[in-house]
C-alpha positions, -999 to +999 in steps of 0.1 A: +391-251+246+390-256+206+356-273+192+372-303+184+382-310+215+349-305+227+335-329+203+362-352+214+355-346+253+317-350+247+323-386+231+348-398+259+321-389+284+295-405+261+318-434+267+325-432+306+290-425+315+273-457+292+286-482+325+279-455+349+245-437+348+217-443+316+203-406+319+237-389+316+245-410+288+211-402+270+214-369+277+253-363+261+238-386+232+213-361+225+238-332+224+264-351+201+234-356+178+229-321+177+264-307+171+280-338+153+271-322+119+291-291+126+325-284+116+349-270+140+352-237+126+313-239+123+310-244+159+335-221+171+315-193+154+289-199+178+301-187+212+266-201+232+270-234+222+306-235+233+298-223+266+270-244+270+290-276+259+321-265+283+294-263+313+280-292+305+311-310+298+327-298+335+293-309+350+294-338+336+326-346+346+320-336+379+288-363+381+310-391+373+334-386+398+312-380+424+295-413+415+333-429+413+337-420+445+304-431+459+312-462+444+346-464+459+334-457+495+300-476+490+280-445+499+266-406+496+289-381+483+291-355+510+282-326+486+289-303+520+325-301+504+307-276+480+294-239+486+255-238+489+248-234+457+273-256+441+259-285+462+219-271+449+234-275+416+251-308+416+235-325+438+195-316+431+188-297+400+216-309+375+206-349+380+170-334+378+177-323+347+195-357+337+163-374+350+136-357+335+121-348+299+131-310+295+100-295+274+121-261+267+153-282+257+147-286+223+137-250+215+164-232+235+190-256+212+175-243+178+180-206+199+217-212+206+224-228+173+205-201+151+220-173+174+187-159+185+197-163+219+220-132+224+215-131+265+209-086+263+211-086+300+241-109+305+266-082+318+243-069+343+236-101+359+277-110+352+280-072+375+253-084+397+266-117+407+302-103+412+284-081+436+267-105+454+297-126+457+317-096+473+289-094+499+300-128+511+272-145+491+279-176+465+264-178+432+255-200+404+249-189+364+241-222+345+226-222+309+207-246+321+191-231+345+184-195+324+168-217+294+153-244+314+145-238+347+139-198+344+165-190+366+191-166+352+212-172+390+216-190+421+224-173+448+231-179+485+236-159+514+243-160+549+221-188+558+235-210+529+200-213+516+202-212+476+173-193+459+169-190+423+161-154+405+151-144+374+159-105+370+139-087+342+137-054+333+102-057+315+071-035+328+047-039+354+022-055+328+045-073+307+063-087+335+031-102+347+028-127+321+066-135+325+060-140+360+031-168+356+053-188+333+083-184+357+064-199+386+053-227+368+083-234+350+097-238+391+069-255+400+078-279+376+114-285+385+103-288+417+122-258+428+106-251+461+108-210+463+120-184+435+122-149+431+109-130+401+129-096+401+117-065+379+140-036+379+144-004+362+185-001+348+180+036+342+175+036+383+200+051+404+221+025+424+197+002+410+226-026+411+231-026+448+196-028+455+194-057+436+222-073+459+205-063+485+172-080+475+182-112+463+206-119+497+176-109+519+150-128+500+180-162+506+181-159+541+140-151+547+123-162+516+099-195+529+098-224+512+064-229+488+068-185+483+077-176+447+080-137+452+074-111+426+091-080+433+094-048+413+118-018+418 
């Protein structure tokens, strides 16, 4: 999709959502004030905030017709029509997001815009997911969710219980620090149980233990736990 029709979609939303829900519109306001300036080509340049703007733009879309049809049948969306974390997604955390003041949202912005955020580790948790997915799991990657909610996926297994990991390759004592500001980033979203995953990528089979991992810890991880786990 070319930037300007981005810009274009982002104002028809802007639009749709002003007689439909007051945080969704406040929150596409506050992205069109933040690209408006940019020139097409401008914008194109910088992949991040495309992908981010074509996320939010499908989520987005995807509120407002859930809410049409709520509307429509004067009732709750049955978000079962979704995979597990699909329905985690739309149904808790993304209006979350809508709802509340996101204190990382304006510095992750001036990342993706400058281009300091280069996501290093993106292929391995692209590799990842696609493994967990041909395990039978589902799986969620949301910008989001990395830059907000310190969550780099969502995955569910199984027991169609969605967890959210953050997979790291620091060390033991870097990772420590990390790992504080991760739980209380989830605490703050309200995000009941989390797993903080440090691995080593010079590991052998390092990949399929970190399947392994993340579907176990779906199923079994309790609810209030927020695991740290090194391997």
């Amino acid at each position: 999709m070319l930037a300007r029709e981005l810009k274009t979609q982002l104002k028809s939303l802007i639009q749709e959502a002003s007689s439909v829900d007051p945080y969704l519109t406040k929150r596409l306001n506050e992205v069109n004030r933040w690209i408006k300036h940019l020139k097409p080509g401008t914008l194109t340049s910088k992949p991040f905030v495309i992908l981010f703007l074509k996320q939010l733009i499908e989520d987005s879309q995807i509120f407002l017709i859930i809410k049409s049809i709520e509307k429509e049948i004067e009732g709750e969306f049955d978000y079962r029509q979704m995979n597990p974390t699909e329905q985690y997604w739309h149904q808790e955390l993304f209006p979350k997001w809508l709802r509340e003041k996101d204190p990382k949202f304006y510095i992750w912005k001036q990342k993706l815009m400058s281009g300091e955020f280069t996501q290093e580790d993106g292929k391995i948790i692209s590799d990842t997911a696609k493994k967990i997915e041909l395990n039978q799991g589902t799986v969620l990657q949301r910008y989001i969710v990395d830059l907000s909610m310190a969550t780099d996926i969502i995955v569910s297994s199984s027991q169609e219980k969605p967890l959210c990991i953050q997979l790291t390759t620091l060390s033991k004592n870097l990772a420590k620090n990390k790992a504080e500001k991760w739980k209380d980033t989830l605490v703050f979203w309200e995000i009941d149980r989390g797993l903080f995953l440090s691995y080593n990528p010079g590991k052998q089979d390092y990949q399929n233990e970190l399947v392994k991992i993340t579907l176990d810890n779906s199923d079994n991880l309790q609810k209030g736990n927020y695991l740290k786990c090194s391997l």
